[in-house]
C-alpha positions in Angstrom: 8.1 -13.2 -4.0 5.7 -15.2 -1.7 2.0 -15.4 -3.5 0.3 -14.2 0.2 3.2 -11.5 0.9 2.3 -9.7 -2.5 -1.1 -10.3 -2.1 -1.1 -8.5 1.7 1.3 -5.3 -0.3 -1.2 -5.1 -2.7 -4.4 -5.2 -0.3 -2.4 -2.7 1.7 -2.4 -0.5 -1.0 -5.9 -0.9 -1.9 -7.2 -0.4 1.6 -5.4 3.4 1.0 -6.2 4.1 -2.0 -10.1 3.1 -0.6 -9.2 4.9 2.6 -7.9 8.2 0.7 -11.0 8.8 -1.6 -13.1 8.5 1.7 -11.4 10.8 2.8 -11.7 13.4 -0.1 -15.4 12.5 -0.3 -16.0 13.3 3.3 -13.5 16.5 3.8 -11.5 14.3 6.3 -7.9 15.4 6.2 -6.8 12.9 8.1 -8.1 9.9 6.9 -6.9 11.3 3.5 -3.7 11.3 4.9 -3.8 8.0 6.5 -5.2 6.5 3.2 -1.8 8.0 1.7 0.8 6.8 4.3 -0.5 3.5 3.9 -0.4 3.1 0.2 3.4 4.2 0.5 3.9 1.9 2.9 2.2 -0.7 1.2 4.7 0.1 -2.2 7.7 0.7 -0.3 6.7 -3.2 0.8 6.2 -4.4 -2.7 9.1 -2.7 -3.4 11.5 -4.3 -1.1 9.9 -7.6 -2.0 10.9 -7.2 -5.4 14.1 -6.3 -4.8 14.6 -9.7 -2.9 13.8 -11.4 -5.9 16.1 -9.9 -7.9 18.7 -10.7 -5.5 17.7 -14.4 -5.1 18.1 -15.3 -9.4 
């Protein structure tokens, strides 16, 4: 997997994760959410990456 594509996955996560205790700190349901969808979406990424790899060796 590309160095910068796994980097931008992993930031992706991070940003929700970040994004998610906001909103638990602040009583924001829907930034909480938000935080959440992204840190799927930034697995599900990583995930699919990863699974290019394996096909590639």
């Amino acid at each position: 997997m590309g160095a910068g594509k796994k980097a931008r996955n992993t930031g992706e996560t991070l940003k929700g994760k970040a994004k998610e205790a906001t909103g638990k700190a602040t009583g924001d349901r829907g930034l909480e959410a938000e935080g959440k969808a992204e840190q799927i979406k930034g697995d599900a990424k990583q995930t699919v990456e990863k699974g290019k790899d394996t096909f590639r060796h």
